[in-house]
C-alpha positions as a printed Julia matrix, in Angstrom:
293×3 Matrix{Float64}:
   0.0     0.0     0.0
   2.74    2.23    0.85
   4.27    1.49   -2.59
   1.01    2.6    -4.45
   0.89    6.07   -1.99
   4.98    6.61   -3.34
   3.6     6.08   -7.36
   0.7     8.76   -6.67
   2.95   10.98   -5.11
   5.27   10.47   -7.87
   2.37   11.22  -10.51
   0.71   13.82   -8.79
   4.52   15.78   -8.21
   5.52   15.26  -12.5
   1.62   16.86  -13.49
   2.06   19.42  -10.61
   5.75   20.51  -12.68
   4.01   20.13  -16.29
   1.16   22.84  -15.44
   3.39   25.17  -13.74
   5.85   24.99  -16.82
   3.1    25.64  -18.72
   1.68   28.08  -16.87
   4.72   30.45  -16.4
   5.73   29.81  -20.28
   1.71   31.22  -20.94
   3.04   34.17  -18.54
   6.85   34.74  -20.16
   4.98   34.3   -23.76
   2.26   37.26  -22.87
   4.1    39.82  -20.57
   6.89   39.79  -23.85
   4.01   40.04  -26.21
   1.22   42.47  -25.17
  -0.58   43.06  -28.73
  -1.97   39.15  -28.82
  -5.1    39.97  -27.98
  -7.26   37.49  -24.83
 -10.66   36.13  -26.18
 -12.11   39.17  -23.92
 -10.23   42.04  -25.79
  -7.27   43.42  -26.99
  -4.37   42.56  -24.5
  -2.66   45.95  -23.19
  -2.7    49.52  -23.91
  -4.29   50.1   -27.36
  -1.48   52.02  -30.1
  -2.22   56.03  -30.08
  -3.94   57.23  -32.72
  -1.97   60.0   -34.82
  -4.32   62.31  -36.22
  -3.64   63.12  -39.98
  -3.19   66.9   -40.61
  -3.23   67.8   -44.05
  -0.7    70.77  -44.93
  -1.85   74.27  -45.72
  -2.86   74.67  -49.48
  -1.1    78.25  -50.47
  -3.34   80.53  -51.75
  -2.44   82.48  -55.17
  -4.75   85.43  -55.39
  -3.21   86.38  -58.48
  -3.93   83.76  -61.3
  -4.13   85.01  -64.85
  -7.38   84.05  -66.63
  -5.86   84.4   -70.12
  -2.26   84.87  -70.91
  -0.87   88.04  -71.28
  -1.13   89.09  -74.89
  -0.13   93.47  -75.54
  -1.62   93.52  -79.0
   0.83   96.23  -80.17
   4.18   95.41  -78.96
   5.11   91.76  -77.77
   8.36   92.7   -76.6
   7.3    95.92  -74.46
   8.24   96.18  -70.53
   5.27   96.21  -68.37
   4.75   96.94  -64.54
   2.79   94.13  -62.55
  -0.8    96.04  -62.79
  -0.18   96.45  -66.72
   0.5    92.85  -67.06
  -2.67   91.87  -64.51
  -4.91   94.0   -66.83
  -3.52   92.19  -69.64
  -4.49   88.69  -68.53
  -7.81   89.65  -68.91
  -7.94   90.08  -72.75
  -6.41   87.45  -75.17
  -6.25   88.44  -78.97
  -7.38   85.96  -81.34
  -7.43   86.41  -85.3
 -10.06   88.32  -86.68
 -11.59   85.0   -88.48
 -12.11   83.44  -85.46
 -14.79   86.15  -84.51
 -18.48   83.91  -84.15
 -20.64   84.54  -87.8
 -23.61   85.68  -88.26
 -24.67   81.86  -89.42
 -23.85   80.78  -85.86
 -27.05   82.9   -84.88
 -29.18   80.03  -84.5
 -31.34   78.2   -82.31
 -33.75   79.02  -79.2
 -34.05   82.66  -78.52
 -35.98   82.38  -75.52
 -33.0    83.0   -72.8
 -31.61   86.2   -74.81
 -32.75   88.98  -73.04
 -31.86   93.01  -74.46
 -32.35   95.48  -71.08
 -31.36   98.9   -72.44
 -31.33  102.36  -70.58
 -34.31  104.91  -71.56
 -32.12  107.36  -74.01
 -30.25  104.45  -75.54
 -31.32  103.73  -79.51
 -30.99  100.39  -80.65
 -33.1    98.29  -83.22
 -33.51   94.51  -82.56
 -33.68   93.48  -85.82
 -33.77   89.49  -84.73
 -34.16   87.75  -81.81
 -30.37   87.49  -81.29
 -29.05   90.62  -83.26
 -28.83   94.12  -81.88
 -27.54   97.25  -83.51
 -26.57   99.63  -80.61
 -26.39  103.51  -82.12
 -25.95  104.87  -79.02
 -26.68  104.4   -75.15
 -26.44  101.97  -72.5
 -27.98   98.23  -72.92
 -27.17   94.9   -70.84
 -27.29   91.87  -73.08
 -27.6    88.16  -71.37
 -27.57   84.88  -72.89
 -28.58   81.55  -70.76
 -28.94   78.03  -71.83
 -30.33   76.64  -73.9
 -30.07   79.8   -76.31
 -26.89   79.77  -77.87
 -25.33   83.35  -78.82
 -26.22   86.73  -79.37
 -24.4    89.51  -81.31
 -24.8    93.41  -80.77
 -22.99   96.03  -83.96
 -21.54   99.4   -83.03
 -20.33  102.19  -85.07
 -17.31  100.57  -85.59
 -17.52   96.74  -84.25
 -19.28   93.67  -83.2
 -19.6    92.18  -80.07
 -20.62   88.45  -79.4
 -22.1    86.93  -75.98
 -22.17   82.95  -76.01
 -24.29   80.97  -73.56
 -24.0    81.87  -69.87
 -22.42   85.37  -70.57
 -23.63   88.68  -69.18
 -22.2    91.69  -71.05
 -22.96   95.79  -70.47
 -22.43   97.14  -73.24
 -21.99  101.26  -73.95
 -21.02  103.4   -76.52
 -21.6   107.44  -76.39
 -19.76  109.94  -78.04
 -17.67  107.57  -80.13
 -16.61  105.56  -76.9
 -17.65  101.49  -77.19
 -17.06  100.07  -73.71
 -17.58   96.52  -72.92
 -17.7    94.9   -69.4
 -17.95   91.26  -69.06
 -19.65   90.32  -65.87
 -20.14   86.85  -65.68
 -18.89   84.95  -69.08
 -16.01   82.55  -68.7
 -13.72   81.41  -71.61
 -15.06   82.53  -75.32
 -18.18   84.1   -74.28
 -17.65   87.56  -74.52
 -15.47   88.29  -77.8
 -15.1    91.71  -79.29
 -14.0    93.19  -83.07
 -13.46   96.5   -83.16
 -11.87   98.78  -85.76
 -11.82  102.57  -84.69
 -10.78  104.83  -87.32
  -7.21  104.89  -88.1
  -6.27  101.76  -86.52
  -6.24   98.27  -87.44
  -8.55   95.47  -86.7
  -8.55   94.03  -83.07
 -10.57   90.87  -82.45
 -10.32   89.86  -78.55
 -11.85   87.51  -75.58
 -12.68   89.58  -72.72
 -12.14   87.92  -69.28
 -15.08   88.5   -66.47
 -14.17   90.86  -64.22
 -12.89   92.79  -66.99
 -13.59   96.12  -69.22
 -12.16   96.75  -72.56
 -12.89  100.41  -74.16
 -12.09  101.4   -77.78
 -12.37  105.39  -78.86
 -12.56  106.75  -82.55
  -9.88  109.17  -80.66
  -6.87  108.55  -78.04
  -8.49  107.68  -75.05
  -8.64  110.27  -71.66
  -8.18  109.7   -68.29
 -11.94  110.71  -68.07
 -12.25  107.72  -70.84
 -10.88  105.6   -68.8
 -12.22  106.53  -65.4
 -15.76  107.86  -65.57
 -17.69  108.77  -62.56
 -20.38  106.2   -62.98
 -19.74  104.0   -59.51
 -17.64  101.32  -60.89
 -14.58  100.41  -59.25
 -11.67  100.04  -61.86
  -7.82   99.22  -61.58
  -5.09   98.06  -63.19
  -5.35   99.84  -66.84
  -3.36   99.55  -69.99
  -3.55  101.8   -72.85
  -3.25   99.48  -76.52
  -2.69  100.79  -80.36
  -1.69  104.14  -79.93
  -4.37  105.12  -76.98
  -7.14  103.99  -78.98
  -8.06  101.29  -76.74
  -7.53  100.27  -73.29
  -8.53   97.1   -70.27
  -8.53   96.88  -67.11
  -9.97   95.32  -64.05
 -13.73   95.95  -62.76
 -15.38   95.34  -59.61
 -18.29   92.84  -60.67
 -20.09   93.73  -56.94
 -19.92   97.22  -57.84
 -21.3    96.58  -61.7
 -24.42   94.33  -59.71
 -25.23   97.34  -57.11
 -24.71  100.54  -58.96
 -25.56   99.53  -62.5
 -29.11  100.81  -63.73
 -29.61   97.83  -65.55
 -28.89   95.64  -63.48
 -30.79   97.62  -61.11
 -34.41   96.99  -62.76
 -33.27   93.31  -62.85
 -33.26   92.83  -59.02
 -36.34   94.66  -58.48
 -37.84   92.01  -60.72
 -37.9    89.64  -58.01
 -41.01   87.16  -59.58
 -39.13   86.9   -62.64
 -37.42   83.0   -63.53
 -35.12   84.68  -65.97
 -34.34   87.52  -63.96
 -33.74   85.68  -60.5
 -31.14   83.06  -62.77
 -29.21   85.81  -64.63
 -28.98   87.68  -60.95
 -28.47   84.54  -59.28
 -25.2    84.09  -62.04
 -23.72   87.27  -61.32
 -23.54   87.49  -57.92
 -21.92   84.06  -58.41
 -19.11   85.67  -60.28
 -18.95   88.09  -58.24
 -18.04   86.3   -55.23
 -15.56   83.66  -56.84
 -13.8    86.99  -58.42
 -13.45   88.28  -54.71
 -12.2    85.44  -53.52
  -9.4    84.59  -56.25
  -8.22   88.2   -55.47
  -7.02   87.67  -52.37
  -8.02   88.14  -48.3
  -8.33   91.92  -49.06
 -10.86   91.67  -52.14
 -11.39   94.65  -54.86
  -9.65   97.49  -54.03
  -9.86  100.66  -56.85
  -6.69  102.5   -57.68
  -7.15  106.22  -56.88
């Protein structure tokens, strides 16, 4: 009996070794390993969580819309507002101007607003002749293009393109308010110069004179804030930068247009513009529009 009690004791001491040799190798094998993870949960501390930052995106208020183009000398040095009204015209040849046969199509979204002493005849539903005065001409999808003759040029708004267009006392000026691309293009031959065909940039005015332009010309006393000019051919024409907010609140035309508040044509073209005119504030920078004095 005593030899049976000796065996047990034997048996019972060699499985009493085993488990504990397991048991601490379970113990060595997790305190050196922390990530294996218990059937209840992740073993350990969890790894921290870095957030991801993204850098900051630089902001470039000043990014051309065209590329420079000074229609009379290629070569000519140019200060940095010079070149800035530049980018807003780009001169294309004068076969490229849209044709009359391109005059096609719905005419419903073609609307003519025109000041009370301006004289104009509408001889179609997309053709204007201004004589003289003040008009605002607007083209929206799904019409395609309308055209407007001066004196002594044409001027072509494509679809989505808002254009005021004046010309008194042999002045043609042409401000593009909200018509990206190709949609505003002018041809314009004053007397004694050569043909000019451009694309006018919104956010941009171009003036042609049968006579070298003034500083009145250039800067009339009509509430628009202008900067960054540059005289072309001889003084005969001119660009520069316009303040599409100011155009929208102290333009008569456009004037009538948001007191037409019922109107679906009205509320879309106004709707458009004031678009333009905040992406145009924002591209110029923190400090927005500011007019040269």
């Amino acid at each position: 009996m005593s030899g049976n009690k000796r065996a047990n004791d034997g048996r019972i001491t060699l499985s009493t070794v085993v488990m504990a040799s397991i048991a601490i190798g379970c113990f060595a094998l997790a305190a050196s390993s922390p990530q294996l993870a218990a059937f209840g949960g992740p073993y350990g501390m969890p790894p921290p969580i870095i957030p991801l930052i993204p850098p900051p995106n630089p902001f470039n208020p000043k990014v051309p819309v065209f590329v420079p183009t000074d229609v009379t000398s290629p070569n000519v040095q140019l200060s940095t507002p010079a070149l800035w009204a530049l980018s807003g015209i780009q001169q294309i040849p004068n076969s490229q101007f849209p044709k009359e046969e391109q005059l096609k199509g719905s005419g419903e979204w073609i609307l003519v607003r025109s000041r009370p002493a301006a004289e104009y005849t509408r001889q179609t539903v997309y053709a204007v002749t201004l004589k003289t005065g003040d008009i605002l001409v607007t083209v929206k999808r799904p019409s395609n293009m309308a055209m407007v003759t001066v004196p002594y040029g044409k001027i072509s708004i494509a679809s989505d393109g808002d254009a005021v267009i004046q010309f008194n006392n042999g002045i043609l000026r042409v401000q593009n308010i909200d018509g990206l691309g190709k949609s505003v293009c002018v041809q314009v031959q004053p007397p004694g110069t050569e043909m000019k065909t451009i694309q006018l940039a919104p956010g941009f005015e171009f003036v042609a004179g049968d006579r070298k332009l003034s500083q009145s010309d250039l800067r009339p006393k009509d509430g628009i804030a202008r900067r960054h000019f540059k005289l072309l051919e001889g003084g005969h024409l001119a660009v520069s930068e316009v303040s599409v907010d100011s155009v929208i609140k102290n333009n008569d035309l456009i004037a009538d247009i948001r007191q037409n508040v019922t109107g679906v044509k009205e509320r879309r073209i106004l709707s458009d513009m004031s678009k333009m005119a905040a992406v145009l504030n924002y591209t110029r920078g923190e400090g927005g529009f500011y007019e040269e004095k």
